[in-house]
C-alpha positions in Angstrom: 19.9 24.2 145.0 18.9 26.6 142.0 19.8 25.1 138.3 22.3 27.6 137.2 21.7 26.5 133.6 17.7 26.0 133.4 17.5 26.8 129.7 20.7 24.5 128.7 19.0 21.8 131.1 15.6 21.9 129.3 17.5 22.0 126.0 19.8 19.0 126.1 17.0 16.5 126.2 15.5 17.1 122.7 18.8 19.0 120.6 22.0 17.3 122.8 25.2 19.8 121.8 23.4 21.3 119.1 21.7 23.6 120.9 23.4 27.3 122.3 21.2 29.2 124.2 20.7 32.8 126.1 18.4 34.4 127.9 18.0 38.0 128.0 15.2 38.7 130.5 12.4 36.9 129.4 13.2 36.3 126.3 15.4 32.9 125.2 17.5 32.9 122.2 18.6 30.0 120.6 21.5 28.9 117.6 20.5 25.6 116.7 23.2 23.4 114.3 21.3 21.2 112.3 24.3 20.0 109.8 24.4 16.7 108.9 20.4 16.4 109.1 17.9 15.7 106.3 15.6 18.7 105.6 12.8 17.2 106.6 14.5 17.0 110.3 14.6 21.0 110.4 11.3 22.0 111.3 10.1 19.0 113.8 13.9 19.2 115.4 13.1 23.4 116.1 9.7 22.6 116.9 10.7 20.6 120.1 13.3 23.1 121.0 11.1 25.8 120.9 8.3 23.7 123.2 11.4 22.7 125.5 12.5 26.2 126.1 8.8 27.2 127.0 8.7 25.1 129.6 11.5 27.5 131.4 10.2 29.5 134.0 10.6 33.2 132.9 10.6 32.5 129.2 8.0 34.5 127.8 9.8 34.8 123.6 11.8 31.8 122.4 14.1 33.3 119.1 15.6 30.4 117.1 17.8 30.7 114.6 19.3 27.7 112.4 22.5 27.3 111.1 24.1 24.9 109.2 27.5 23.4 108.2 28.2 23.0 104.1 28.7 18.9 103.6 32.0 18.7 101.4 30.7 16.3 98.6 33.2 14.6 96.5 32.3 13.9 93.3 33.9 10.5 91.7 33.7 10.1 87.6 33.4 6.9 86.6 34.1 6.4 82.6 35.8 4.8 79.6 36.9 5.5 75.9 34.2 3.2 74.4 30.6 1.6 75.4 30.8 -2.0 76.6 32.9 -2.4 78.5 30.7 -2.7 82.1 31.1 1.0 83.2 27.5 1.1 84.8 27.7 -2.1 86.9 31.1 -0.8 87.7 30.1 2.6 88.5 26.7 0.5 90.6 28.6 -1.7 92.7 31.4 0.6 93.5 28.5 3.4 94.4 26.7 0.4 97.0 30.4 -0.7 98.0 31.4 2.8 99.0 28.3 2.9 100.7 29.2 -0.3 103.2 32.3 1.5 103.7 30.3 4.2 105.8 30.6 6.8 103.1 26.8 8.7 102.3 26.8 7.9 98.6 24.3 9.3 96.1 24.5 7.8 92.0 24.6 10.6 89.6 23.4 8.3 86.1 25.0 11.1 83.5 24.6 8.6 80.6 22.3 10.7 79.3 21.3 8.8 76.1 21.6 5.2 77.5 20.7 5.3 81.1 20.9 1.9 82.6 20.9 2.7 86.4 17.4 2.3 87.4 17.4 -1.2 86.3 20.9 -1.9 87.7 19.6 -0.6 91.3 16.0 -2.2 91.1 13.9 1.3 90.6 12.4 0.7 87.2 9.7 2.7 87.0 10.1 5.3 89.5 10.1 8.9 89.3 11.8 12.0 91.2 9.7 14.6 92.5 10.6 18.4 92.3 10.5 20.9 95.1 10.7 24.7 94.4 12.0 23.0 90.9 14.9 21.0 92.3 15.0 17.4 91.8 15.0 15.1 94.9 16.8 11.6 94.3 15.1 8.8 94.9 15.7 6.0 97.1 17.1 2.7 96.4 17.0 -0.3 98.4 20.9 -0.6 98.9 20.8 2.7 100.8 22.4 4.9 97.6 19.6 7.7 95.9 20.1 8.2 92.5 19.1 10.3 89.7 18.8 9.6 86.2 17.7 10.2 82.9 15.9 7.0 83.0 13.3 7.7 85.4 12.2 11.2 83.5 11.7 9.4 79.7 9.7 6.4 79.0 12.1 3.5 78.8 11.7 2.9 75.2 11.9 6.6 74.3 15.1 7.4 72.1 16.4 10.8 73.7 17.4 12.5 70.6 18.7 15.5 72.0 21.5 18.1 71.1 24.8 18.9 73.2 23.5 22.1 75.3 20.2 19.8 76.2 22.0 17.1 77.4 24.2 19.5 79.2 21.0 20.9 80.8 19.8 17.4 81.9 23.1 17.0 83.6 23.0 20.2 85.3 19.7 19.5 86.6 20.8 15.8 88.0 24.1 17.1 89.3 22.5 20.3 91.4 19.5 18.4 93.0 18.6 18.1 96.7 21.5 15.3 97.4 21.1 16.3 100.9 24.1 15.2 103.5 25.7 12.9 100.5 29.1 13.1 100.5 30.2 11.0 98.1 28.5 11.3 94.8 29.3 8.2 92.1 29.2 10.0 88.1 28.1 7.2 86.0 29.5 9.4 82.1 28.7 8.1 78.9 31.0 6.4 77.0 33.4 8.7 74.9 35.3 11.8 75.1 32.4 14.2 73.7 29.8 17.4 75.4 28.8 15.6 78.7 32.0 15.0 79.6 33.3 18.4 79.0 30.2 19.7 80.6 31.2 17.9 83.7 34.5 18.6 83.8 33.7 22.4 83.2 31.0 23.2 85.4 30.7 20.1 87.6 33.8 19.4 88.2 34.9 15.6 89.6 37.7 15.3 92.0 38.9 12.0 90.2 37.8 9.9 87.5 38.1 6.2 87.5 38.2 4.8 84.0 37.0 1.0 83.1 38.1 -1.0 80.3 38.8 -4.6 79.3 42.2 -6.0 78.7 41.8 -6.3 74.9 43.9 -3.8 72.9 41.0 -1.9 71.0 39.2 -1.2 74.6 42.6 0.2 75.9 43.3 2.7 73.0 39.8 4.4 73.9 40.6 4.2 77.5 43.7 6.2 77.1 42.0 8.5 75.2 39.6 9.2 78.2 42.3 9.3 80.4 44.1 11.8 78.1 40.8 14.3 78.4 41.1 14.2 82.2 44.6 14.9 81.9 44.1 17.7 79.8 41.5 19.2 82.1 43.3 18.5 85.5 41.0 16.0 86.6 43.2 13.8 88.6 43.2 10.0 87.9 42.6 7.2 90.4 42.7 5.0 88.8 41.9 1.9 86.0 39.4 -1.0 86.4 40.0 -3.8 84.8 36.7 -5.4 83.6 35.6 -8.5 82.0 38.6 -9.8 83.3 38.9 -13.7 82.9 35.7 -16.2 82.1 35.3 -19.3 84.8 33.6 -22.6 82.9 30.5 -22.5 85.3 30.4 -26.7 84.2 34.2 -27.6 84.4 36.1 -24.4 85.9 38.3 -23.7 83.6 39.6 -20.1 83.1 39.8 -18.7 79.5 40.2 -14.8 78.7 38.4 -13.9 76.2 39.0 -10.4 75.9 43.2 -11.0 77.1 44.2 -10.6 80.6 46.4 -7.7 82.2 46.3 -5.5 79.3 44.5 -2.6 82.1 47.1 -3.6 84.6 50.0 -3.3 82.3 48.6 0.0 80.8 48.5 1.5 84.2 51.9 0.6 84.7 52.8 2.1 81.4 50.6 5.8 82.4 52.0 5.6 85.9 48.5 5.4 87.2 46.9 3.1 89.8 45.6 -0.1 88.9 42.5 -0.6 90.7 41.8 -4.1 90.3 39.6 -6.9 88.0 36.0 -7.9 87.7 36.0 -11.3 86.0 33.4 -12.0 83.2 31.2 -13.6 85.5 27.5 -15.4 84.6 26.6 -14.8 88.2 27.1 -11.0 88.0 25.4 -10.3 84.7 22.3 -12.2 86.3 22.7 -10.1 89.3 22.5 -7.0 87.4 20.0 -7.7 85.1 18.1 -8.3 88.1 18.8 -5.4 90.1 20.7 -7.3 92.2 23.9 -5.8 92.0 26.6 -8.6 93.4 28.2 -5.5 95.7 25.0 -5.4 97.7 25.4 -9.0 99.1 28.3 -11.5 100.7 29.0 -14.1 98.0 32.4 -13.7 96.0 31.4 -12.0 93.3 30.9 -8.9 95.7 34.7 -9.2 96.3 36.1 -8.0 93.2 33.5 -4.5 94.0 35.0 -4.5 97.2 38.9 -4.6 96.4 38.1 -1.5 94.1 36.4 0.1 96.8 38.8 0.3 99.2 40.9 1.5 96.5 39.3 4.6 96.2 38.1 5.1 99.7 41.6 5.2 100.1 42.5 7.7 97.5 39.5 10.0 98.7 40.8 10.4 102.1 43.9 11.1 101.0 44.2 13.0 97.8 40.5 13.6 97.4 40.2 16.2 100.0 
C-alpha cells in the first residue's frame, strides 16, 4: 500500500507537529514553527528538515520557510522608597522561586549605580557577549540569565553617570536577546527618580512589587514608591515585608528590631496585597553573600521566597495577562 503522506511521514521524525508541508511537483515546501526555541535551535532544527524531505522520492527543491510565535513576556518591578531594605535578595530569590514554579524567568539588575546581582547569583566576574549589538544574558547556575550593570564595569568602578546614560544602560539591558523568557524579574534602584520613570515610560512593568521593613521611616518611602506607580498606572501586587523578625541563633528567642507588621498593616491601610515576610535571618545573609541564594535550595529559609512566590504567580495568571 502507497504512503499517501510521504513528505508528512519523512517530516514527523525530526520536526513532530511543527512541520506543514506541500508538494507541488517536485518541489516540497515547508512552514516550520519554531516558537518557543532558542535561536541557536533554528538553523540545526531546518537543517534536518530539509535533509528529511530529500530523502522523498520526487523531491528535487525543498523551500522552507520559518515562522515564529511572539513569547508574551511579563515584566515584574521589584522596588522600594529607600536603599536597605533587601530589595535585591528579594528581587533574587523571588526571580529563582518563580523559576521552580515552571515560569522561564530572566533578572533584569536595573540598579544601575549599585548593582548587586552578579554576586547575589554566583556570576562575579562574568561578562555578556553582544551579537549584531544586542546583549545576550548570561547564564546562572539556578537556571535564571541575567543582565546587569555589574558585569560591564569593573566592580570597584563608581558609575558616575547622568539621567539619560543610565536610561541608556537600562534600555540596553531591557531590549537584549532574553530569548523564550517569559517572566522577566526588574531589580530598580532604590527611590522614586530617572530609572524608574524610564521604566515605567518606555519599559513598561505589568506590576511592581515594593519591599520594605516594618519600621515607620522604611514605610513612608515605600508609600512614596507605591504612589509613583499609582500615578503611572502601574498596577501594584503587592508589599514584601522584609527584615521581618530576628531568631537568637544561640537561645531562639524572637526580637524585632526594625517592628513587626508595620508592611502588613500598611497594605491593609492602601488596600493592596500583602505578600508576605522575610525574617532577618543570619542564615540568609550568609547565603547571599555567597551566592547561594536560600530560594535555590530546600531548608526553611527558602520558604519565606516561596510563600511570596506563589503570591505573584498567582497574580500573573490572573491580572498579569
Amino acid at each position: 500500500m502507497t504512503d499517501p503522506n510521504p513528505l508528512d511521514s519523512a517530516l514527523a521524525p525530526v520536526a513532530g507537529t511543527r512541520a506543514t508541508a506541500r508538494t507541488e511537483g517536485n518541489r516540497a515546501s515547508i512552514i516550520l514553527d519554531v516558537s518557543g526555541l532558542e535561536p541557536s535551535e533554528h538553523a540545526p532544527l531546518e537543517a534536518r528538515v530539509r535533509a528529511a524531505a530529500a530523502t522523498v522520492p520526487g523531491i528535487e527543491t525543498v523551500r522552507v520557510a520559518l515562522t515564529s510565535q511572539r513569547t508574551r513576556r511579563v515584566s515584574i518591578a521589584v522596588a522600594s522608597g529607600k536603599g536597605g531594605v533587601g530589595k535585591s535578595t528579594v528581587s533574587a530569590n523571588l526571580a529563582i522561586a518563580l523559576a521552580a514554579r515552571g515560569r522561564r524567568v530572566g533578572l533584569v539588575d536595573a540598579d544601575i549605580y549599585g548593582p548587586s546581582q552578579p554576586k547575589l547569583m554566583a556570576v562575579e566576574g562574568s561578562k555578556p557577549t553582544a551579537r549584531d549589538k544586542v546583549l545576550q544574558p548570561v547564564a546562572t547556575p539556578y537556571g535564571v540569565p541575567l543582565l546587569s550593570m555589574g558585569q560591564l564595569v569593573a566592580a570597584d568602578q563608581a558609575i558616575a553617570w547622568r539621567g539619560p546614560m543610565a536610561a541608556g544602560a537600562l534600555g540596553q539591558l531591557m531590549d537584549a536577546n532574553w530569548g523564550t523568557t517569559d517572566t522577566l524579574v526588574i531589580d530598580l534602584p532604590p527611590g522614586t527618580g530617572d530609572v524608574q520613570l524610564t521604566m515605567i515610560q518606555k519599559h513598561r512593568p505589568a506590576g511592581a512589587v515594593i519591599v520594605s521593613t516594618p519600621q515607620d521611616l522604611a514605610l513612608i518611602d515605600a508609600r512614596r514608591a507605591i504612589d509613583l506607580f499609582n500615578k503611572a498606572g502601574v498596577p501594584i501586587i503587592g508589599l514584601v515585608e522584609n527584615m521581618s523578625g530576628y531568631a537568637c541563633p544561640h537561645c531562639g528567642e524572637i526580637s524585632n528590631p526594625f517592628g513587626q507588621g508595620g508592611a502588613e498593616a500598611a497594605a491593609a491601610e492602601l488596600g493592596i496585597a500583602f505578600l508576605g515576610r522575610v525574617p532577618l535571618d543570619i542564615a540568609i545573609r550568609s547565603a547571599s553573600d555567597a551566592g547561594t541564594p536560600p530560594a535555590a535550595g530546600n531548608g526553611p529559609e527558602a520558604a519565606a521566597f516561596a510563600t511570596i512566590a506563589d503570591a505573584v504567580s498567582r497574580w500573573i495568571e490572573t491580572e498579569g495577562r
